[in-house]
C-alpha positions as a printed NumPy array, in Angstrom:
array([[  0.   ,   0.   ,   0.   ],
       [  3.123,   2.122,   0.647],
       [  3.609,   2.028,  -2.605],
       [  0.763,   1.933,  -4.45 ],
       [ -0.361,   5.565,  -2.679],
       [  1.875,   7.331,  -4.333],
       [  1.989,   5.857,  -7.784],
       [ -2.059,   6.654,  -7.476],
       [ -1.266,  10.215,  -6.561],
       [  1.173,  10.584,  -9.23 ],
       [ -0.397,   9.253, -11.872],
       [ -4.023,  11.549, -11.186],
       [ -1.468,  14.471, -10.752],
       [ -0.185,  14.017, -13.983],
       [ -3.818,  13.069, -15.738],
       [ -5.015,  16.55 , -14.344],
       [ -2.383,  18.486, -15.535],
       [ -2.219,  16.62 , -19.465],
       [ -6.211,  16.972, -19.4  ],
       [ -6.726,  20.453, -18.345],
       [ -3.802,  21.804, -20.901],
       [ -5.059,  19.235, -23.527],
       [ -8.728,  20.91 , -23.267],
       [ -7.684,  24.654, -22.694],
       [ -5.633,  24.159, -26.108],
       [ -7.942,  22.356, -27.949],
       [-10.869,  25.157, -27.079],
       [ -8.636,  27.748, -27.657],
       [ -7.744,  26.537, -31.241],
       [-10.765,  25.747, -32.155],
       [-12.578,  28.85 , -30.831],
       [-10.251,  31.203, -32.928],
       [-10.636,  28.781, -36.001],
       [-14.341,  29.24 , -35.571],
       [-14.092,  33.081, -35.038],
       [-12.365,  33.376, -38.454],
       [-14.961,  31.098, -40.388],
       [-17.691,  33.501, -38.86 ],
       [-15.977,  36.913, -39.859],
       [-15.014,  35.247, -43.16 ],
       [-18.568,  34.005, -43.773],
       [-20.127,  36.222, -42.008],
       [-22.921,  37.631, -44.581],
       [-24.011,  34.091, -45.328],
       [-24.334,  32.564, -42.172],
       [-26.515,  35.698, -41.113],
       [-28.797,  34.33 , -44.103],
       [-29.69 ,  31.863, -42.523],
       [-32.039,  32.929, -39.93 ],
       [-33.17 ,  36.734, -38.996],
       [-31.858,  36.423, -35.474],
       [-28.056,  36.788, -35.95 ],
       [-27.193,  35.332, -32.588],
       [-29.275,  32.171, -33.143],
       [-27.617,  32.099, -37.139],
       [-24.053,  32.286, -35.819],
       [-24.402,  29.837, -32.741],
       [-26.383,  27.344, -34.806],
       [-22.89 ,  27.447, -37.317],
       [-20.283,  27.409, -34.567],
       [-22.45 ,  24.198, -33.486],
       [-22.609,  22.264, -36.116],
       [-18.798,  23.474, -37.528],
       [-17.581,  22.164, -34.236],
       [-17.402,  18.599, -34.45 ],
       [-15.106,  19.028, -37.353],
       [-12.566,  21.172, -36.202],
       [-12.716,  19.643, -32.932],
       [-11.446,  16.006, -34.735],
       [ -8.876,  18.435, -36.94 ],
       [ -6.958,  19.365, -33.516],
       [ -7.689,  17.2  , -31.111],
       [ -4.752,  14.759, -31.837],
       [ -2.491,  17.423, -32.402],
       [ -3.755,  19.186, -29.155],
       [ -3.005,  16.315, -27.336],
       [  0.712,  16.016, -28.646],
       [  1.302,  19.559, -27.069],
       [ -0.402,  18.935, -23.584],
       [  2.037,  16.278, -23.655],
       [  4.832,  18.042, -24.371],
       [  3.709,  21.635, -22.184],
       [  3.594,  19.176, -19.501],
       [  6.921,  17.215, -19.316],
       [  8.59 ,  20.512, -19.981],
       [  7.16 ,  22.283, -17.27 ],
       [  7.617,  19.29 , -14.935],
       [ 11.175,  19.082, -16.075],
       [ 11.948,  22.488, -15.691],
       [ 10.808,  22.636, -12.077],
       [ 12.744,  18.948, -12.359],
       [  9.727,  16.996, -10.653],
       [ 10.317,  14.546, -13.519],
       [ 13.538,  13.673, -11.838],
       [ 11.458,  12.808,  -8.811],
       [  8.697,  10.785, -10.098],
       [ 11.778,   8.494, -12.281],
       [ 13.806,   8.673,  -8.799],
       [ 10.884,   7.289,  -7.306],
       [ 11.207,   4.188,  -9.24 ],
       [  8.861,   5.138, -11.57 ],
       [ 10.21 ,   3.813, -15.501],
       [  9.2  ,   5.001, -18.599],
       [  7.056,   1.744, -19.154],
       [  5.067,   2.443, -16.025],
       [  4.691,   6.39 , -16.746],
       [  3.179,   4.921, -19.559],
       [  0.471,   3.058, -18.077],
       [ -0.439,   5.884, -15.588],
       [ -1.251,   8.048, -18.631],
       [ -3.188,   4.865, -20.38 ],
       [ -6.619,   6.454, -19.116],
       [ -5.955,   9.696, -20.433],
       [ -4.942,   8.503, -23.972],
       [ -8.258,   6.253, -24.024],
       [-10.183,   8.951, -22.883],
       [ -9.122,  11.399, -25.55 ],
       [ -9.098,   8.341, -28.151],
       [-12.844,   7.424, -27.593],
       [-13.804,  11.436, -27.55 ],
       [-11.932,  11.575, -31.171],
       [-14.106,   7.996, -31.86 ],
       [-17.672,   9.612, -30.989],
       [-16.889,  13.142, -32.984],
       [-15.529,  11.465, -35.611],
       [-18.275,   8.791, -35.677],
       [-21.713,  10.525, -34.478],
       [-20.898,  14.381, -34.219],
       [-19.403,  14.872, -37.657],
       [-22.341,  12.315, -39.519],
       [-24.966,  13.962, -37.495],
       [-23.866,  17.654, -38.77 ],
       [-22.527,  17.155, -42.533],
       [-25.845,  17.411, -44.242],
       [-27.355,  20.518, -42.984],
       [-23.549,  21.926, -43.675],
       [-23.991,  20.744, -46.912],
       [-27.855,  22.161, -47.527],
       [-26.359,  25.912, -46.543],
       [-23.415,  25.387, -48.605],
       [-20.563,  27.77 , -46.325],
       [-17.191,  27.889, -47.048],
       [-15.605,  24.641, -47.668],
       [-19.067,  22.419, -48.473],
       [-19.957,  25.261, -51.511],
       [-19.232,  22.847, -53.647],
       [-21.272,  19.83 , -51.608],
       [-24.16 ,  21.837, -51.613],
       [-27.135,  19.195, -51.614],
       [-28.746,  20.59 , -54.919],
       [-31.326,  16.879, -55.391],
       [-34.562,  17.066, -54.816],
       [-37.012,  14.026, -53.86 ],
       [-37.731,  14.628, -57.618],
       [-34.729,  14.516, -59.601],
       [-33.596,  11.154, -60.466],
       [-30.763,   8.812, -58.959],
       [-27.984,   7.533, -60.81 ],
       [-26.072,   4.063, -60.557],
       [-23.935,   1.12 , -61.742],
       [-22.525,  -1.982, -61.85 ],
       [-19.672,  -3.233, -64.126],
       [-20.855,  -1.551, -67.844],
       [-24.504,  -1.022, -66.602],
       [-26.271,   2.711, -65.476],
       [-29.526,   2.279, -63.915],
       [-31.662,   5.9  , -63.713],
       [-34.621,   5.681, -61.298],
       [-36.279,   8.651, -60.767],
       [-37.614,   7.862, -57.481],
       [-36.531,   5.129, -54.404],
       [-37.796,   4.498, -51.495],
       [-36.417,   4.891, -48.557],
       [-35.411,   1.606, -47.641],
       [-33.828,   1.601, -51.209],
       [-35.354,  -1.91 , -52.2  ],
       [-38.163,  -0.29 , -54.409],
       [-37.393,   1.932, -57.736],
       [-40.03 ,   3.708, -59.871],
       [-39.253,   5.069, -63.704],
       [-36.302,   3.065, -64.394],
       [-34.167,   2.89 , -67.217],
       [-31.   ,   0.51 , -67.098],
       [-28.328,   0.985, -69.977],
       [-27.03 ,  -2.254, -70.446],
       [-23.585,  -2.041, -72.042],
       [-20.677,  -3.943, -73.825],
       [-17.511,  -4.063, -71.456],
       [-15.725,  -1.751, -74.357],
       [-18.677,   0.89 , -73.096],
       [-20.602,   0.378, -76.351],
       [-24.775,   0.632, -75.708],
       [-26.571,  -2.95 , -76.412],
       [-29.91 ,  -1.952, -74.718],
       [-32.264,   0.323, -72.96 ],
       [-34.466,  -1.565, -70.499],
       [-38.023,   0.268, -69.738],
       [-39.087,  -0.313, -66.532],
       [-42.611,   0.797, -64.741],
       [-41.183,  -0.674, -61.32 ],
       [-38.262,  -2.554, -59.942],
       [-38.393,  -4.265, -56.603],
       [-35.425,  -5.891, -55.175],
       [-35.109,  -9.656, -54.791],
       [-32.352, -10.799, -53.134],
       [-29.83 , -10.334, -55.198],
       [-32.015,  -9.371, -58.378],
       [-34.456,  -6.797, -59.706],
       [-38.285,  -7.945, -60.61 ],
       [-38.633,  -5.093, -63.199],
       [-42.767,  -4.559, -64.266],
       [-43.777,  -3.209, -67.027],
       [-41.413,  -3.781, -69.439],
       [-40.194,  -2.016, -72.742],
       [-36.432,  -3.115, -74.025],
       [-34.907,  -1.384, -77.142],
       [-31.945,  -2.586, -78.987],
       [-28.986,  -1.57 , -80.63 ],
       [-29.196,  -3.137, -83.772],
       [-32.43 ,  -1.793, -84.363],
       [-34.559,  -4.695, -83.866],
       [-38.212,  -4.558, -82.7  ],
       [-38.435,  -3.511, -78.746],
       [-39.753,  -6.235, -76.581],
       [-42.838,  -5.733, -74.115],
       [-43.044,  -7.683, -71.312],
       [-45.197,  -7.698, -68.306],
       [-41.802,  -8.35 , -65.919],
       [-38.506,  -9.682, -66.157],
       [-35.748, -10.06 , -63.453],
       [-32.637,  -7.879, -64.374],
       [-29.494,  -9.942, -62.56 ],
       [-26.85 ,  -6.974, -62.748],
       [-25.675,  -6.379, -58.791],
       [-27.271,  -3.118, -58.665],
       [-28.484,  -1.098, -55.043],
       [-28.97 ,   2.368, -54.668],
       [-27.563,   3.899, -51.463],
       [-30.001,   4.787, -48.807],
       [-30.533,   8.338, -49.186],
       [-30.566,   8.654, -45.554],
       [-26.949,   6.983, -45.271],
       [-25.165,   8.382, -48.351],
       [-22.042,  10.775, -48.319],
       [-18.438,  11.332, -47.967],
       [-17.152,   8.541, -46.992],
       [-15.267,  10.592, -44.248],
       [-18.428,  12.101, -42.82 ],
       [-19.855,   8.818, -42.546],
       [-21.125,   6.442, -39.427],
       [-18.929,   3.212, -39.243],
       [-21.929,   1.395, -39.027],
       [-22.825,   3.737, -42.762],
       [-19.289,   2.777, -44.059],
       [-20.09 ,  -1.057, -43.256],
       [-23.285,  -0.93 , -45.263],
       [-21.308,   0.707, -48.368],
       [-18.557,  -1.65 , -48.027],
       [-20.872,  -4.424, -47.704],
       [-22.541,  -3.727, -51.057],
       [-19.859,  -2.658, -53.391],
       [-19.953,   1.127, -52.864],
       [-23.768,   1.543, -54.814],
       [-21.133,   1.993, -57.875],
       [-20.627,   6.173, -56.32 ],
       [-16.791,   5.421, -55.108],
       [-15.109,   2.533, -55.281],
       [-15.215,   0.046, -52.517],
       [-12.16 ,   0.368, -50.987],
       [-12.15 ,   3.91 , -50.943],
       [-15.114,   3.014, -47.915],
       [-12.782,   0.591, -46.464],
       [ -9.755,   2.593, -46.06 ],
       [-11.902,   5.195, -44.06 ],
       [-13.676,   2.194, -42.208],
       [ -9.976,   1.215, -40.795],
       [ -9.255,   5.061, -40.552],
       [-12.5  ,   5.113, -37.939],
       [-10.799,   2.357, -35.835],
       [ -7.412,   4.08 , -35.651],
       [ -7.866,   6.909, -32.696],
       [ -7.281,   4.969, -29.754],
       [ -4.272,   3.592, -31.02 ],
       [ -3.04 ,   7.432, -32.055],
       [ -3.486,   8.825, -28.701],
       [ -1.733,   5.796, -26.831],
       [  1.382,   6.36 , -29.757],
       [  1.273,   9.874, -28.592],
       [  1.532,   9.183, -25.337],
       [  4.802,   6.804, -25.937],
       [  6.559,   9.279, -28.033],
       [  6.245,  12.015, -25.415],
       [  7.677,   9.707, -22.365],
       [ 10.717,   8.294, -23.877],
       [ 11.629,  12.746, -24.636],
       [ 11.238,  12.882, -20.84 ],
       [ 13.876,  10.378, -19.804],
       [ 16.076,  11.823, -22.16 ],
       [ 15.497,  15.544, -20.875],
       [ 15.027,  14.603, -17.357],
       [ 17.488,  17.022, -16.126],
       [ 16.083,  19.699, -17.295],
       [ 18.188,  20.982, -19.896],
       [ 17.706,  21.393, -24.139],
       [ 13.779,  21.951, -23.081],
       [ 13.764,  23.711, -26.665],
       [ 14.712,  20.616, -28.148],
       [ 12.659,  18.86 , -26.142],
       [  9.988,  20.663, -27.573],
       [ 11.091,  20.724, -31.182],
       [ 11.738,  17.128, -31.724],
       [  7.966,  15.892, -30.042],
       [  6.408,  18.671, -32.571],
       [  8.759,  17.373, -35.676],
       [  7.377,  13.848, -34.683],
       [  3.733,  14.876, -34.396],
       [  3.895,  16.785, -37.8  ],
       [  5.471,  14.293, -39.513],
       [  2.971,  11.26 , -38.276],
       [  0.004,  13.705, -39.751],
       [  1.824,  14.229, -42.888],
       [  2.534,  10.86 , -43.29 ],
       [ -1.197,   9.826, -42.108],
       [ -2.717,  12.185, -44.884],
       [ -0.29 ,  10.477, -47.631],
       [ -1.25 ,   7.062, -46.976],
       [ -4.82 ,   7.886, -46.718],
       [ -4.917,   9.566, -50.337],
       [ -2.693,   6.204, -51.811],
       [ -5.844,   4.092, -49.673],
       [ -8.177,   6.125, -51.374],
       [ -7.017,   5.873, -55.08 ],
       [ -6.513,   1.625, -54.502],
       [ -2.591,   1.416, -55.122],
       [ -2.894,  -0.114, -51.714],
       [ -4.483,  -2.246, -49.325],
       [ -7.02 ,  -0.685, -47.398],
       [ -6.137,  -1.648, -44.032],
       [ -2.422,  -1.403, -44.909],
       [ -3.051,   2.415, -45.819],
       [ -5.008,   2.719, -42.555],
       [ -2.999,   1.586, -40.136],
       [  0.669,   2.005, -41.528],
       [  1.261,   5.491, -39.803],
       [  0.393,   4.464, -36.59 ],
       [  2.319,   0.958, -36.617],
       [  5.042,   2.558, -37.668],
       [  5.742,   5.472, -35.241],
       [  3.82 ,   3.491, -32.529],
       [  7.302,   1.198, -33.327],
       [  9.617,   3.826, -33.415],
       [  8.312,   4.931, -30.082],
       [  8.702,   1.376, -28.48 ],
       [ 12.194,   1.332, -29.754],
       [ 12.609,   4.635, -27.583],
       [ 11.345,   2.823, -24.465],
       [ 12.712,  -0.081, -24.4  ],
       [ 16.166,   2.741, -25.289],
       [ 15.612,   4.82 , -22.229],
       [ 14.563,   1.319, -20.636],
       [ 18.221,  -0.3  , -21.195],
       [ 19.591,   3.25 , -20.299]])
């Protein structure tokens, strides 16, 4: 119990001071981010409703969840960092490691913090930033001007599969029921064969009972009527109520793309990289956390604080550089999904095991 006291005591010290630096940062960044959206935008968001209070909170609102996942990893890099440096230049860091206390354990105290801020990146990334992105997109501000949601319930829907297009002016909401159809059916060269006239389509499993029939061909031969035929092409609109960027979607929303091909918008794997991406926060902040407690061993006396600093911000930069990169090569298919995913942070999570077990041997 002796012991056991004080490694408590330490370790809620420590989660105190990383927490309370972690959110004053990340609300100060994101509060003057915010403030120049709204004097940038200003005229627009102010369209939105007559009271210009209610306009401007309802856009800080919604705009938050985004910003907050921009710099909260980032945020949490320099709590990190503003905390080992002020503990080592009062040099309480060489009394918690004279205590007994090695980098491994330090570690573990800080465990609950990093899963904390992990799952709070998790739940913005995965409910806050779904839940927001289509009114952002129906007001069309600053960055989603070009997102703008410009369909109606009205205007038809467009998809495919292999060489087929399918055009269905309206679907249901479950997406398993398609009125006005027209499917292009087409050689694999991209060459038209035939136009398929459809009343109705209703999905069938894996096939569509079309009603109402009318097919034209190609070679100008007479069109066929038929009262219904079942059209085999692997063809499924997206749930309008589940559609997006892949980025702004739920993981559960990114499962049910993934799970049916894409719907023909992106291609699959574009979905999967991002579903992988999703999984990835907890991971990042415990990575963080291990690259910042190897720099305190090494600067436990107190001195080169600046380079203390410098070389946790050079790693933190570079992991986000290198996270963006491999997310783009996901995203185009030159590589696995997963592999594009989760690279970054086995990597660096690496490099900052081979700095422990460094300062462990030291």
């Amino acid at each position: 119990m002796n012991l056991f006291s004080p490694m408590t005591t330490i370790a809620g010290f420590l989660s105190r001071m990383i927490l309370l630096r972690f959110a004053t940062i990340l609300f100060g960044i994101t509060a003057f981010v915010l403030t120049l959206e709204v004097v940038g935008y200003v005229n627009e968001i102010l369209a939105l409703n007559a009271n210009p209070l209610t306009a401007i909170g309802h856009y800080v609102l919604l705009r938050c969840p985004a910003i907050l996942s921009t710099f909260l990893p980032m945020s949490l890099l320099l709590a990190l960092l503003l905390t080992i440096t002020e503990l080592t230049y009062r040099n309480e860091m060489s009394a918690i490691f004279a205590l007994g206390v090695s980098p491994i354990r330090l570690i573990v105290m800080l465990l609950p913090v990093a899963l904390i801020v992990g799952g709070l990146h998790f739940l913005i990334n995965d409910q806050a930033i779904p839940a927001a992105a289509p009114t952002l997109k129906q007001w069309g501000i600053g960055d989603y001007a070009a997102k703008k949601l410009n369909v109606s319930q009205s205007d038809p829907i467009w998809i495919r599969s292999g060489p087929d297009i399918m055009r269905a002016k309206k679907v249901s909401a479950d997406s398993k029921s398609l009125e006005d159809v027209i499917v292009f059916r087409r050689e694999e060269s991209g060459l038209l064969k035939e136009q398929i006239y459809a009343q109705t389509a209703a999905q069938d499993g894996d096939r569509w009972l079309l009603k109402n029939v009318i097919i034209y061909y190609s070679n100008n031969l007479p069109p066929d009527r038929l009262v219904s035929m079942v059209y085999t092409g692997k063809m499924r609109p997206a749930n309008v109520t589940k559609s997006g960027d892949p980025e702004e979607m739920t993981l559960q929303d990114l499962g049910y793309f993934i799970n049916n091909d894409g719907f023909g918008i992106r291609p699959v794997y574009v979905y999967q990289t991002w579903w992988h991406k999703r999984l990835t926060p907890f991971l990042v902040s415990i990575m963080m956390v291990a690259l910042c407690v190897p720099l305190a061993t090494r600067f436990r006396r107190g001195g080169g604080l600046g380079t203390l600093f410098a070389v946790g911000v050079g790693l933190g930069f570079l992991y986000f550089i290198s996270d963006g990169i491999a997310s783009t090569i996901g995203e185009l298919g030159l590589v696995t999904p997963w592999l594009a995913a989760w690279t970054p942070v086995i990597v660096f999570s690496a490099i900052a095991l081979a700095f422990v077990a460094r300062t462990e041997r030291a």
